[in-house]
PLY file of the C-alpha trace (Angstrom):
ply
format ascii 1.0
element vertex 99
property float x
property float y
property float z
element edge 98
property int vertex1
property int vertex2
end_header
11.31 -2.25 -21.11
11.39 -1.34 -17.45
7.67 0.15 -16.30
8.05 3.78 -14.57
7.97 4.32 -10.79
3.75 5.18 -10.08
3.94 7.57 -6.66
0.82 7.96 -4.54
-0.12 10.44 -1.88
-1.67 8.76 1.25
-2.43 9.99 4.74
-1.67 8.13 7.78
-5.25 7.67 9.80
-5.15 5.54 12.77
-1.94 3.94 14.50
-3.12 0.62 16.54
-1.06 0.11 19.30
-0.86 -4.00 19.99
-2.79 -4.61 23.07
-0.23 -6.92 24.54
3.14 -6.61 25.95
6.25 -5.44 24.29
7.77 -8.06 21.87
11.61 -8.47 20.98
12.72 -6.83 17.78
13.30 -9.72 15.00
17.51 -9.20 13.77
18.28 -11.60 10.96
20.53 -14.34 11.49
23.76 -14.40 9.89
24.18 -16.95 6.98
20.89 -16.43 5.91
19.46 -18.55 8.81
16.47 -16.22 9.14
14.91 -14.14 11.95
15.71 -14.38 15.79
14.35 -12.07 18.58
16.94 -9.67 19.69
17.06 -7.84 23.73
15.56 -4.56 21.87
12.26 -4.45 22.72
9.14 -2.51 20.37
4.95 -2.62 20.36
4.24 -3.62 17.13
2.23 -1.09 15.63
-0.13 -1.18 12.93
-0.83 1.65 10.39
-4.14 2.68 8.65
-3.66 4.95 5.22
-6.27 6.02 2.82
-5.06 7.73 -0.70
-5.74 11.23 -0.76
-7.64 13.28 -3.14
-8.41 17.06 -2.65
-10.06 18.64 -5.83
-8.33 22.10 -4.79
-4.81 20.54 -4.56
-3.66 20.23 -8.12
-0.89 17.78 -6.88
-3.68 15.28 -4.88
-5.24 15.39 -8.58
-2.21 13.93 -9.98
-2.17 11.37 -7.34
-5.40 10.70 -7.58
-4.87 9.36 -10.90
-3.17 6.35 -9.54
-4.87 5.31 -6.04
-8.46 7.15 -6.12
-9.43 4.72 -3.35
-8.34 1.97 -0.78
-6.40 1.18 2.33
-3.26 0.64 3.18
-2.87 -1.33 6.48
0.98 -2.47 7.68
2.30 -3.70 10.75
5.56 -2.39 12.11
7.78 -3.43 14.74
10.83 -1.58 13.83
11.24 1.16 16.62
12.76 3.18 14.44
9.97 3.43 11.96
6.54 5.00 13.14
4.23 7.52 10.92
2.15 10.31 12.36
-1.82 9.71 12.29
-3.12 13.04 10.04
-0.10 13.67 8.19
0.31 12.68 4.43
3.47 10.28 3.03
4.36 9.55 -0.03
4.19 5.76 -1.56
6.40 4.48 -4.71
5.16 1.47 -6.24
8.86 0.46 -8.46
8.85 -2.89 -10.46
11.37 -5.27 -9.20
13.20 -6.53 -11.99
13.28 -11.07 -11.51
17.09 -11.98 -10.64
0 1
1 2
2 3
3 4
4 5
5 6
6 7
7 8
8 9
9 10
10 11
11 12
12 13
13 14
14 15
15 16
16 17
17 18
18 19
19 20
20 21
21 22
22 23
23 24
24 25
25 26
26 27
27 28
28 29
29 30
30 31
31 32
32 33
33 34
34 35
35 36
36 37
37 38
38 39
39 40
40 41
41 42
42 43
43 44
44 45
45 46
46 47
47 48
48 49
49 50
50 51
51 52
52 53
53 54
54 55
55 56
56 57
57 58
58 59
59 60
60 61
61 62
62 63
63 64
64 65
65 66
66 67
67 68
68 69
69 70
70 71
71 72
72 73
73 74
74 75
75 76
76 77
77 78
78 79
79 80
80 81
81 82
82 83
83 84
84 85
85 86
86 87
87 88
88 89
89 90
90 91
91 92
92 93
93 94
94 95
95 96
96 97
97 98
């Protein structure tokens, strides 16, 4: 029996900038050889989220069901990826099935 998909609302707080310089961009190597820098360059970034929960927001309620409190902290060094400190994303816990 597969478990349903749990969705939690969480807002974006801080974005720490690293303090060093720019690293290469990991690309995985073909044949399942791993990771190897690329010439793209990024700052890895990392991400602070709290869940939110607004009693006048019926749908932070419903959220707030699932994640009334934590942190979320990720690191990113994808340059495409970046989230906006203040603004609210959505996160979907799914089971992974074994295989």
């Amino acid at each position: 029996m597969s478990q349903p998909i749990t969705r939690a609302k969480f807002r974006c707080n801080t974005v720490e900038m690293a303090a060093t310089a720019p690293q290469p961009v990991l690309q995985r190597v073909p044949g399942g050889g791993g990771y190897e820098p690329s010439d793209e360059m990024t700052w890895p970034r990392t991400y602070r989220f709290s869940p939110q929960y607004d009693h006048s927001i019926p749908e932070n309620q419903r959220y707030a069901k699932h994640t009334p409190i934590g942190e979320l902290r990720i690191q990113v060094d994808n340059p495409n990826v970046s989230f906006e400190p203040g603004k609210d994303y959505y996160l979907d816990f799914t089971p992974v099935d074994a295989g």
